[in-house]
RODO-2510 file (C-alpha; in nm, 4 decimals, decimal comma):
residues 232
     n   res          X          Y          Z
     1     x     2,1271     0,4034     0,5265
     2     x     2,1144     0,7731     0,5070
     3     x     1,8443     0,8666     0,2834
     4     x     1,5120     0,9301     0,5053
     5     x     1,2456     0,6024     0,5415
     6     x     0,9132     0,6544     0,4407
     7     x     0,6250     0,5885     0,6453
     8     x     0,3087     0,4874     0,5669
     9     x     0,0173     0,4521     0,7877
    10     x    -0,3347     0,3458     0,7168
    11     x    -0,6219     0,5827     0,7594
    12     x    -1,0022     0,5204     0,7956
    13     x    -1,0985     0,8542     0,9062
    14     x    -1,0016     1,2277     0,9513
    15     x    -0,8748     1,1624     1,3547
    16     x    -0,7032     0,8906     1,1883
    17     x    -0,5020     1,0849     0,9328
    18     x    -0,4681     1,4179     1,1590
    19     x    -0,2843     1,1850     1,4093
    20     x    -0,0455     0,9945     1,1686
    21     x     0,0619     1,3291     1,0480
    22     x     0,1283     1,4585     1,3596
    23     x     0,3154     1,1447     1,4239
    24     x     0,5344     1,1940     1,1670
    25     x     0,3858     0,9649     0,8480
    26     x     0,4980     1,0467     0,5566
    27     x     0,2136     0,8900     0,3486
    28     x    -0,1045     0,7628     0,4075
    29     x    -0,3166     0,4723     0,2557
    30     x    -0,7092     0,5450     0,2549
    31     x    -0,9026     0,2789     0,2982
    32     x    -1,2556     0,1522     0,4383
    33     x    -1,3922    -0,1804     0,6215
    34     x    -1,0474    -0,3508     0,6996
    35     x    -1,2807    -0,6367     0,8256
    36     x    -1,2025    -0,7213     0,4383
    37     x    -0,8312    -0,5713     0,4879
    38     x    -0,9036    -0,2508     0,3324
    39     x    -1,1705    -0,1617     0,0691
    40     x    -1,2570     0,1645    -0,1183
    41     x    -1,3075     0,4477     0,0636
    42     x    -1,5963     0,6968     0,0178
    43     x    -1,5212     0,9706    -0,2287
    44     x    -1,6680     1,2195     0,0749
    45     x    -1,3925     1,0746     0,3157
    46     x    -1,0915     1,1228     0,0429
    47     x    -1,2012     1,5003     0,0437
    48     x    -1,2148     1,5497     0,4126
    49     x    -0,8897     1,3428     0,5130
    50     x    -0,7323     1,5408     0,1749
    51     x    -0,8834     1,8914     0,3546
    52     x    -0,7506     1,7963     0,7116
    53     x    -0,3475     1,7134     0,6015
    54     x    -0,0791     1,7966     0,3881
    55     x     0,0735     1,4479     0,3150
    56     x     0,0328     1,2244    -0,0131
    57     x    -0,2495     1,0275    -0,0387
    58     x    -0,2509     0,6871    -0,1560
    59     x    -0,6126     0,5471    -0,2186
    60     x    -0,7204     0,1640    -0,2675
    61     x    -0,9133     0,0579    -0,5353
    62     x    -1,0779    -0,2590    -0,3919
    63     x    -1,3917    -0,3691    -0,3903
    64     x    -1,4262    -0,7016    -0,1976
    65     x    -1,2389    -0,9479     0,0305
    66     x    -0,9154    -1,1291    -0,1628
    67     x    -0,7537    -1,0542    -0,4635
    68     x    -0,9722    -1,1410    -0,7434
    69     x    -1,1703    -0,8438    -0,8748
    70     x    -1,4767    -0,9921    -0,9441
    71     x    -1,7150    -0,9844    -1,1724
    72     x    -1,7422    -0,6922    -1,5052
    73     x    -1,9602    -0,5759    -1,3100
    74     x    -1,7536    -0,5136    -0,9967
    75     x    -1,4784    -0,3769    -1,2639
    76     x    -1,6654    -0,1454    -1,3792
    77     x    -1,7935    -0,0123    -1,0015
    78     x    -1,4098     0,0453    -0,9638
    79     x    -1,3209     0,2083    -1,2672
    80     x    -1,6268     0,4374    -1,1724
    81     x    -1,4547     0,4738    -0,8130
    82     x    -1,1189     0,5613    -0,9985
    83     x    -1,2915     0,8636    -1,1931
    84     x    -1,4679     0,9755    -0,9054
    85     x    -1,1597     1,0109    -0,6797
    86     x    -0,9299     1,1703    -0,9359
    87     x    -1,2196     1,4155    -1,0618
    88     x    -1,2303     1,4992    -0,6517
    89     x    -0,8289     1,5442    -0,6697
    90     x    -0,7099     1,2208    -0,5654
    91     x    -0,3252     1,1492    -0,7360
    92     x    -0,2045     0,8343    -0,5990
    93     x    -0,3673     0,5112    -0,5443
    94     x    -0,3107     0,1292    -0,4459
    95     x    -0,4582    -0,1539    -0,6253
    96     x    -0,3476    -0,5186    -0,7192
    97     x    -0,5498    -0,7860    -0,8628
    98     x    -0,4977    -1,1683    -0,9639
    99     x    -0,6164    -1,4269    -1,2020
   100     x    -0,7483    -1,7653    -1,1019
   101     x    -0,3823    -1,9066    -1,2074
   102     x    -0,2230    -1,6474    -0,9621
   103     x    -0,0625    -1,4257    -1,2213
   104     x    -0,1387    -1,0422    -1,2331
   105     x    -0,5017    -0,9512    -1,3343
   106     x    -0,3356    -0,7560    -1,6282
   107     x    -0,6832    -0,7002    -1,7984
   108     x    -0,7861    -0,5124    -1,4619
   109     x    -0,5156    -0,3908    -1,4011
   110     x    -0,4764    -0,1830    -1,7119
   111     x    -0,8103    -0,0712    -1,7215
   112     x    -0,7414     0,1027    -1,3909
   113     x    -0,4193     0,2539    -1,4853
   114     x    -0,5610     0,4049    -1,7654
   115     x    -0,8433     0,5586    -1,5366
   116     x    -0,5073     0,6929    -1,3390
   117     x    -0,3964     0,8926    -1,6023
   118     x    -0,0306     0,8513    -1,4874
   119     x    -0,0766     0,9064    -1,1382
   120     x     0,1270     0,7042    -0,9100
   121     x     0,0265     0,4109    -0,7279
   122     x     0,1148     0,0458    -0,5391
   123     x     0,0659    -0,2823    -0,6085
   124     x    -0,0404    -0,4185    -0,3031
   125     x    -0,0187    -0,7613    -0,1331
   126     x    -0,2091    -0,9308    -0,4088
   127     x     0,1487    -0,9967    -0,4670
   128     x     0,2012    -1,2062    -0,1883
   129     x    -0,0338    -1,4717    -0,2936
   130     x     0,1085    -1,4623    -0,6481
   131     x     0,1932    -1,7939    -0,8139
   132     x     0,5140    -1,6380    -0,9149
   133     x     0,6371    -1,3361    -0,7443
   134     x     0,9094    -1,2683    -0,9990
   135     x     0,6613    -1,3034    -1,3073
   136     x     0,4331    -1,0424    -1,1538
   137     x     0,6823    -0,8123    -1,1036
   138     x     0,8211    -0,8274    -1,4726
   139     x     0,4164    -0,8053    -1,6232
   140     x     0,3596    -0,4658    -1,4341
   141     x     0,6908    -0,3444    -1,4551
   142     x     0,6009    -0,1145    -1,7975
   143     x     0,2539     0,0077    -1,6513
   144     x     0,2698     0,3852    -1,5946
   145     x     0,2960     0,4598    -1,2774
   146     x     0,3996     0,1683    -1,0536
   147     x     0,6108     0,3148    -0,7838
   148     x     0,5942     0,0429    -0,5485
   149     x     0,5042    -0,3175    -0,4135
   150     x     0,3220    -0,3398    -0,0828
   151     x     0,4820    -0,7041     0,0149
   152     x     0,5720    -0,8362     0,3607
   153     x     0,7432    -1,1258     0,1238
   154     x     0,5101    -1,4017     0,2391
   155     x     0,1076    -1,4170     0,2708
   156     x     0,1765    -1,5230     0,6234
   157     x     0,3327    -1,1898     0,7218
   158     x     0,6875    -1,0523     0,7375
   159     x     0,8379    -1,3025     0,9936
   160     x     0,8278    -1,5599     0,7182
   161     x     0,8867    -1,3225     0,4115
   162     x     1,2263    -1,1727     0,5711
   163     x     1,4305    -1,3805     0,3475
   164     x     1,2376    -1,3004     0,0447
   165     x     1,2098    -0,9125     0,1365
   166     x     1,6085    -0,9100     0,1465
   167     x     1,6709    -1,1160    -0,1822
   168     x     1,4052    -0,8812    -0,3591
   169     x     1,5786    -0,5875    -0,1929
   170     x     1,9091    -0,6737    -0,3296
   171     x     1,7655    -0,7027    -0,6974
   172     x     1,6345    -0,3026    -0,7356
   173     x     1,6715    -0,1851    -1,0340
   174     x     1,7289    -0,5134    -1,2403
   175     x     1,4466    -0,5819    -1,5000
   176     x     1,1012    -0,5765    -1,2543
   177     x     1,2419    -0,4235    -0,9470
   178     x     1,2494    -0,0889    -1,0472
   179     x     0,9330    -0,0169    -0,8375
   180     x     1,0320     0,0396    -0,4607
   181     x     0,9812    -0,2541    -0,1825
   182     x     0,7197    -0,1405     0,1238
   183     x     0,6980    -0,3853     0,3535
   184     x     0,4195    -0,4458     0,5478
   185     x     0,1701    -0,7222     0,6918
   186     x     0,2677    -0,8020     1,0238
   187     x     0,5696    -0,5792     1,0421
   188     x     0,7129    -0,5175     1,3959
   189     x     0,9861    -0,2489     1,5360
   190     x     1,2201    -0,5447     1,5617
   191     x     1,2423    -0,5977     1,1751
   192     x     1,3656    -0,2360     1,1414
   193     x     1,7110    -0,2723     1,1893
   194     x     1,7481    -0,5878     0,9537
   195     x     1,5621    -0,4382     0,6563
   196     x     1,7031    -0,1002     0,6962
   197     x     2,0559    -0,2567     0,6550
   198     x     1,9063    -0,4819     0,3843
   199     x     1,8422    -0,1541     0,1734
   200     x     1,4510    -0,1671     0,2223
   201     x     1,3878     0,1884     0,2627
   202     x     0,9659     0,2116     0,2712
   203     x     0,7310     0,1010     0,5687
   204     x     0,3544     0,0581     0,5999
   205     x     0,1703    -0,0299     0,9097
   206     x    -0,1931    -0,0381     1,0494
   207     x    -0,2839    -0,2238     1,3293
   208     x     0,0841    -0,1432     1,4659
   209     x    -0,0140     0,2526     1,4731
   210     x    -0,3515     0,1907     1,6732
   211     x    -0,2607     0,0330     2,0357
   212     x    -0,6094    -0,0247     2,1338
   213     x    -0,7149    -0,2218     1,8571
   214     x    -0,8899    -0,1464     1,5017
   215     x    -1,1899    -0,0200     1,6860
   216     x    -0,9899     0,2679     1,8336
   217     x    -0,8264     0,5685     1,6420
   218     x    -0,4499     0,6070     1,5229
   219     x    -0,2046     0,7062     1,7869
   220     x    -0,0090     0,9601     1,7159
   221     x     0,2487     0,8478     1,9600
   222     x     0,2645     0,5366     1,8401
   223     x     0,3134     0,6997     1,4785
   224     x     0,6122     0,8262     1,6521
   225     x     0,7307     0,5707     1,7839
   226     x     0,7968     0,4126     1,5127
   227     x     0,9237     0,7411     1,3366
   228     x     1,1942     0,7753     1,5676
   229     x     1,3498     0,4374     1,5316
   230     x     1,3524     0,4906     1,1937
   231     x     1,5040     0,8206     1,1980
   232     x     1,7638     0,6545     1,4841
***
């Protein structure tokens, strides 16, 4: 339990991403309208969060509510979004996508990667709703790039998807799990210890980081917070 956590926070704006840095995140997800848990963000706001800090940058590739990604139509708005971003310097991104069966959109999902150009990037909690967790995870594990799964085991948050965090945890770097576990999705201080000592070594949190709500700003102290118990 040596090696340093990672910490992930989600950022809508500049005050948000000046104050998880100063917090002590490691990483930060970009995202707009998390009404719809976290769309596309402008390519304008990439550049001024990317001018404002000096941590990675992950940046989601959504375009509507769920985990289906719509229409060709909608596809092609995103691959449009994906070349706009990394023409604008963006090198990391999170993006996840289903089929009406609940297996991975693989047809999306390589389309994007190949807009990525080998950049990094997460599957997010598309994964989470998956028909077959362990089927996912062995389609995407040869895309280039996948780094990581965005999971908090269970659609209804971590409290129910402990168990499943821990058995996935204990399975890196068997065929699929070579791409590191961050939890998130209801994650709390109190699931630190248990994960930590599980060998889950990547966090992500949102509402956790803003105390007053999704209508107010990230906290840096609440960044910190959480930075500190994982550095305990």
């Amino acid at each position: 339990m040596s090696e340093r956590a990672v910490l992930e926070v989600i950022a809508l704006t500049v005050e948000d991403a000046i104050a998880a840095q100063s917090g002590g995140a490691d990483r930060l997800e970009l995202v707009t309208d998390m009404a719809a848990d976290g769309l596309t963000p402008p390519v304008a706001t990439f550049a001024a969060i990317r001018a404002a800090v000096d941590i990675p940058l992950r940046v989601m590739l959504r375009a509507a509510d769920g985990f289906a990604a719509g229409s060709p139509a909608d596809v092609d708005a995103l691959v449009k979004d994906a070349r706009a971003l990394r023409a604008e310097g963006a090198e990391e991104f999170v993006l996840g996508f289903l089929d009406a069966d609940g297996n991975a959109d693989l047809v999306t999902v390589e389309r994007l990667v190949a807009e990525l150009e080998g950049c990094r990037w997460t599957f997010h909690r598309a994964i989470d709703r998956a028909a077959d967790r362990d089927a996912v995870r062995k389609q995407l594990a040869d895309l280039p790039g996948l780094d990581a799964f965005l999971t908090a085991g269970s659609a209804e948050g971590v409290d129910a998807g402990l168990p499943t965090l821990l058995a996935e945890a204990g399975l890196a770097g068997s065929p699929g799990y070579g791409a590191e576990i961050l939890v998130g999705g209801g994650l709390r201080l109190d699931h630190l210890p248990v994960l930590r000592a599980g060998g889950v070594n990547a966090f992500h949190i949102g509402g956790a980081a803003r105390p007053g709500g999704w209508g107010e700003s990230v906290s840096a102290g609440a960044v910190g917070e959480w930075r500190g118990v994982l550095d305990a």
